[in-house]
C-alpha positions in Angstrom: 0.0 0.0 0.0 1.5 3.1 -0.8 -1.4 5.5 -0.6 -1.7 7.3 2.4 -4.4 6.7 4.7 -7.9 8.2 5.3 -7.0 9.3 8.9 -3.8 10.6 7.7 -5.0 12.8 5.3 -7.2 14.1 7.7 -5.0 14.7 9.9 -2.8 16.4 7.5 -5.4 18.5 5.7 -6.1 20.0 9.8 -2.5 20.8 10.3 -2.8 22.1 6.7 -5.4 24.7 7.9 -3.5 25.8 11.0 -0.8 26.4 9.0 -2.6 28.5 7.0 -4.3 30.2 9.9 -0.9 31.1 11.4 0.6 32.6 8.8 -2.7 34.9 8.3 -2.1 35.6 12.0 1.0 36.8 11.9 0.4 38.6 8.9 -2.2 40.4 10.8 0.0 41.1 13.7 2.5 43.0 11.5 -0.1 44.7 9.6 -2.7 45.9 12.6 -0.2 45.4 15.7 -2.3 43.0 17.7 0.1 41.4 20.1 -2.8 38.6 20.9 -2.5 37.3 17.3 1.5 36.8 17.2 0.4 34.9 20.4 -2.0 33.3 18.7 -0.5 32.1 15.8 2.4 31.0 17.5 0.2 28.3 19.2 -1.6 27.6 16.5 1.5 26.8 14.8 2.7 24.3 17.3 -0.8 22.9 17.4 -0.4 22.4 13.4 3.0 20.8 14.1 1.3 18.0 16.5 -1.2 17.5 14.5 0.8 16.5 11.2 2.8 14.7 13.8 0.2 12.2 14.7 -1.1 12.3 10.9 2.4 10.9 10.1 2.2 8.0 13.1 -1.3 7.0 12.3 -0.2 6.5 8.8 2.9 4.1 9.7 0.5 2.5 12.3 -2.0 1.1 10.1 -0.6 1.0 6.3 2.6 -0.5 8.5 5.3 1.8 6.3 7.8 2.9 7.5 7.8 7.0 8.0 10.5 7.4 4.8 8.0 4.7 2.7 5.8 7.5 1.1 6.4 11.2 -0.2 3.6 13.4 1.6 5.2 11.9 4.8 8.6 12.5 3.8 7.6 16.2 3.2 5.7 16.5 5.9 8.5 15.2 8.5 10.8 17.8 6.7 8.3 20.5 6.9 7.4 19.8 10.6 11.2 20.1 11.4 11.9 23.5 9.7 8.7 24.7 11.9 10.5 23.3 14.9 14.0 24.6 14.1 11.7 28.3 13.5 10.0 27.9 16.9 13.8 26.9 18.3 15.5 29.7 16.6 12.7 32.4 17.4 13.1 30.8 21.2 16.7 30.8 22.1 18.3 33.8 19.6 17.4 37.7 19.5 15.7 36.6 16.0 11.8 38.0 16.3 9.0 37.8 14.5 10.7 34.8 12.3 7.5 32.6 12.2 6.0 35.3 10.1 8.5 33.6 7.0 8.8 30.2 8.2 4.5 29.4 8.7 4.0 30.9 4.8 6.5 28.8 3.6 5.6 25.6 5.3 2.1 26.1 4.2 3.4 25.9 0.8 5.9 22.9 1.3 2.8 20.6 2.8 0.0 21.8 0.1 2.6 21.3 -2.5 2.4 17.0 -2.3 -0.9 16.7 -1.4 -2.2 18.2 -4.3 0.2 16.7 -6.5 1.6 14.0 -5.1 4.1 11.0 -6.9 1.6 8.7 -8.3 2.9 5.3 -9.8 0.5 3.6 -12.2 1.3 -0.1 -10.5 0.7 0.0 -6.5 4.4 -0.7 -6.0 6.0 2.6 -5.0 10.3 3.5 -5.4 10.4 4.3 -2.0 8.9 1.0 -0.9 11.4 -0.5 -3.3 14.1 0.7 -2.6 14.5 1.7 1.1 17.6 3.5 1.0 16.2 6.3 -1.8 13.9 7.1 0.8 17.0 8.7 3.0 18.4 9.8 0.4 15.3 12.1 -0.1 14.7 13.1 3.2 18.3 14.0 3.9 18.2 16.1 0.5 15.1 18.0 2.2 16.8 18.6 5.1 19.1 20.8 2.8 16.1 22.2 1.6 15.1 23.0 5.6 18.0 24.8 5.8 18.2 26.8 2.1 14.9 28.1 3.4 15.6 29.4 7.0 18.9 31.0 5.0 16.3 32.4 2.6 13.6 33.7 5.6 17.3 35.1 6.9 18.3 37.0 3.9 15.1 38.4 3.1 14.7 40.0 6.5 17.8 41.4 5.9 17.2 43.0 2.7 13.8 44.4 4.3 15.7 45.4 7.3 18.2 47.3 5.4 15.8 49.0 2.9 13.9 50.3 5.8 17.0 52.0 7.6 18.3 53.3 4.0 14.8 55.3 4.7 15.8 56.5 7.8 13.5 54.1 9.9 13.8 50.6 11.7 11.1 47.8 11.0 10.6 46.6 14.4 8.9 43.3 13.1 12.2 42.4 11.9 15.7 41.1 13.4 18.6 43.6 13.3 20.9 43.1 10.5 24.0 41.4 12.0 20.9 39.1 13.7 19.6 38.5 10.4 23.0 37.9 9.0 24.2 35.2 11.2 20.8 33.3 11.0 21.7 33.8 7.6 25.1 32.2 7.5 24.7 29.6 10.2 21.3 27.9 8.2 22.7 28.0 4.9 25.8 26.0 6.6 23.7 23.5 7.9 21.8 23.2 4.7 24.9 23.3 2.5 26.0 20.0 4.6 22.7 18.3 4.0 22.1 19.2 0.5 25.8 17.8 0.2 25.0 14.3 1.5 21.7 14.3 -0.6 23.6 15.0 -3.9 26.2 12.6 -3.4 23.7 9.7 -3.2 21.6 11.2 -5.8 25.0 10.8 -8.2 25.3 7.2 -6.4 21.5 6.7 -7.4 22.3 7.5 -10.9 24.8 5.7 -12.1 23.9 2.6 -10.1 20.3 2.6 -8.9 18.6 -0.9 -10.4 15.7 -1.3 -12.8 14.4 1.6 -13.4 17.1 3.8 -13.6 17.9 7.3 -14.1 19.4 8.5 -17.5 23.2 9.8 -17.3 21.5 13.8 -18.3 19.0 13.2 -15.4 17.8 17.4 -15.5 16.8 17.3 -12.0 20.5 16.1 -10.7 21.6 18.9 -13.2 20.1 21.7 -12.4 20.8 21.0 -8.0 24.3 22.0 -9.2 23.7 25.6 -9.8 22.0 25.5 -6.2 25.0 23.7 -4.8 27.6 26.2 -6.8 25.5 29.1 -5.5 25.5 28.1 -1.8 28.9 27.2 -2.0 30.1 30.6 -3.0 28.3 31.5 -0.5 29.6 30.2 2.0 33.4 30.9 0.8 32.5 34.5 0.5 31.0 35.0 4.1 32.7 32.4 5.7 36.5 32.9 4.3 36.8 36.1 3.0 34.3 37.7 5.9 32.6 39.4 3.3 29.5 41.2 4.0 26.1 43.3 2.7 23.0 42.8 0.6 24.8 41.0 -2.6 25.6 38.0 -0.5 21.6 37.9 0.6 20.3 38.0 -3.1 22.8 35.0 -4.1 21.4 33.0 -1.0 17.9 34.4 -2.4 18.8 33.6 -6.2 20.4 29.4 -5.4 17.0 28.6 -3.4 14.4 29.9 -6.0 16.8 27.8 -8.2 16.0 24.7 -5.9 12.6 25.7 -5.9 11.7 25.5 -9.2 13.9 22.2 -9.6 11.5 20.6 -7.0 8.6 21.7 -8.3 8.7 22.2 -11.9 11.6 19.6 -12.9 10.4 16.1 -13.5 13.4 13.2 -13.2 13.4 11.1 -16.4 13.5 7.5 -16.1 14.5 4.9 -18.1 14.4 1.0 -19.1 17.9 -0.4 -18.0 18.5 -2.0 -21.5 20.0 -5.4 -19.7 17.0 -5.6 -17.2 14.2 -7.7 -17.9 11.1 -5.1 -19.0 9.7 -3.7 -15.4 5.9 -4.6 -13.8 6.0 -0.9 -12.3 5.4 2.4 -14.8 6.4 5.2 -13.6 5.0 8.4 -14.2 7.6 11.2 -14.1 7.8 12.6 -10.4 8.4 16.3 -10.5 8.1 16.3 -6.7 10.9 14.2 -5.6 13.9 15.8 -5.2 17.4 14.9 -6.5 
């Protein structure tokens, strides 16, 4: 079975809701100054977070998969931990008013597979086939979690910084050597990830059985412009100590590049010409990532 179950999707469409009603929260907070609805958003978020939780455990419970066994959970274990590394940066740093990036964006991440999730024409799914791809996936995501708290970072620094070039301070937003360290430090952790991922996605393709990817898979491609653009990245702020607002729009510019390769760039499959003709058609799967 590789659909996910009724209670599940219940479950997820709930925390789906939440999600949504946190970010108009806190969109209302920075627009009308109600203190009660950053308040309330907050724990509306964490109540989203618990909820897609125990959508995630029912799931393994009765289809009896394993949590890495099916995309929308996949996604949804990577989307509940950039929530909880939001929560835990908003908590323990002088970053404020950080949820107000992070609840948008995980809105997006979790409607994104559920309305168009990987289908597979036979009931036999890749990740159920091949276990390992599964962690290769969600440790590729986990890049992702951290390309888009660097991204939330750099975006509140270019805000940030156009408001004081008008002579006033956004008090919604983190300071700018704040927002440049949350920057730094989540596009590191990403970086590493995203690393890991791409190495077995290379492994994947010039080894993975059956149904195999071809050698100009465009979804493995196109990661390297992300990779090269993170990288540089890094070198530049963490070598050379270089600073300012071009740094922020080449963290901005690799993750809409990574973006568009998850959503919009479909992996192409092929027959292994010495494999015997496969059972299992696969329909190209723009959602999973390389």
């Amino acid at each position: 079975m590789t659909d996910l179950t009724t209670s599940c999707l219940v479950f997820l469409g709930v925390s789906l809701g939440m999600y949504a009603t946190a970010s108009l929260l806190f969109q209302g907070h920075l627009w009308w100054g109600h203190a009660s609805w950053e308040r309330w958003g907050r724990s509306t978020l964490i109540a989203g977070i618990v909820i897609n939780a125990l959508g995630i455990m029912l799931h393994v419970l009765f289809s009896g998969q394993y949590p890495l066994g099916n995309m929308v959970s996949v996604i949804s274990l990577v989307v509940i931990t950039f929530l909880v590394a939001g929560l835990l940066l908003e908590r323990f740093t002088s970053v404020r008013h950080f949820n107000l990036f992070v609840a948008p964006v995980a809105f997006l991440g979790l409607l994104y597979p559920l309305l168009m999730p990987v289908r597979f024409v036979d009931s036999g799914s890749m990740l159920v086939k091949y276990p390992w791809l599964g962690v290769h996936v969600f440790i590729t995501l986990l890049g992702h979690v951290g390309f888009a708290l660097a991204f939330c970072g750099a975006g509140a620094f270019l805000l940030q910084s156009r408001a004081l070039k008008r002579g006033r301070l956004n008090r919604f937003l983190p300071a700018l050597d704040t927002s440049a360290a949350s920057t730094f430090y989540a596009a590191a952790g990403g970086f590493f990830f995203f690393s890991l991922g791409l190495g077995m996605g290379v492994i994947w393709l010039f080894g993975a059985p059956g149904e195999y990817l071809g050698r100009g898979d465009p979804k493995i491609v196109l990661a390297l412009p992300t990779w090269c653009g993170f990288a540089w990245y890094l070198y530049l702020r963490g070598v050379q100590r270089r600073h300012g607002s071009q740094l922020k729009w080449l963290v901005i510019i690799a993750f809409v590049i990574a973006v568009i390769n998850y959503i919009a760039v479909p992996h192409q499959f092929g027959d292994d010409p010495t494999a015997p003709a496969s059972a299992v058609e696969l329909v190209p799967a723009e959602g999973l990532p390389v």
